[in-house]
N, C-alpha and C positions, 0 to 999 in steps of 0.2 A: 396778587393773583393766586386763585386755588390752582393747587397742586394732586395729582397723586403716586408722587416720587416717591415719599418714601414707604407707600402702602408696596410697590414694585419693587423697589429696593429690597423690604424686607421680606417679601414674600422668596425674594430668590436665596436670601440668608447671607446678604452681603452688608457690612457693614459702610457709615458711611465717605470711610477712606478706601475703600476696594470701590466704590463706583467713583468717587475721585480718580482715582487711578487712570480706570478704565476711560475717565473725561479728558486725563490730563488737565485738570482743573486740583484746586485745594479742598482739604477736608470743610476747610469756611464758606467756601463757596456753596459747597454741595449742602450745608446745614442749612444757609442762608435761603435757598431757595427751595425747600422743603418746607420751612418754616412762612417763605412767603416776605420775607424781608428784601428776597433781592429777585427779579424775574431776568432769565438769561436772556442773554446775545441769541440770536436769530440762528445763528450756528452752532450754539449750544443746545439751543431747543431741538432741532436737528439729528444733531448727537443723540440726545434723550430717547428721541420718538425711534430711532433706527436699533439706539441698544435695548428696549423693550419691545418693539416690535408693534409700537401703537403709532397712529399720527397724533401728531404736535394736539389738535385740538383734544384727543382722549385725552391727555397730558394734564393738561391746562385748559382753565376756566378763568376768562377776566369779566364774570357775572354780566357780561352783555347779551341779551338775544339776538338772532340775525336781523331782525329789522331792526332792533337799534344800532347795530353795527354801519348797515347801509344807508343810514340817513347822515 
């Protein structure tokens, strides 16, 4: 799934064990889903969108349109 964590990330000049932190989540974790290898927990998503100030969909992209999603 596209991301753009770490464009937010680093526009705030946080490295990415200070928004680990901030998740209570691991520096792996936070690489792993920047990079698209791992897409969070429903309450990680959450997390994301609340400490950037976006919703989850500015976030994330899983390349569907809404009507492919509702079919």
């Amino acid at each position: 799934m596209k991301n753009i964590v770490r464009t937010l990330r680093t526009a705030r000049g946080w490295s990415q064990q200070d928004l680990a932190d901030k998740l209570d989540v691991s520096r792996q974790s936070v690489n792993a889903i920047e990079t698209g290898k791992y897409d969070p927990s429903l309450p990680l998503a959450f997390a994301l969108a609340r400490l950037f100030g976006r919703s989850i969909e500015d976030l994330f992209d899983d390349g569907t349109s809404v009507a492919e999603a509702a079919e």
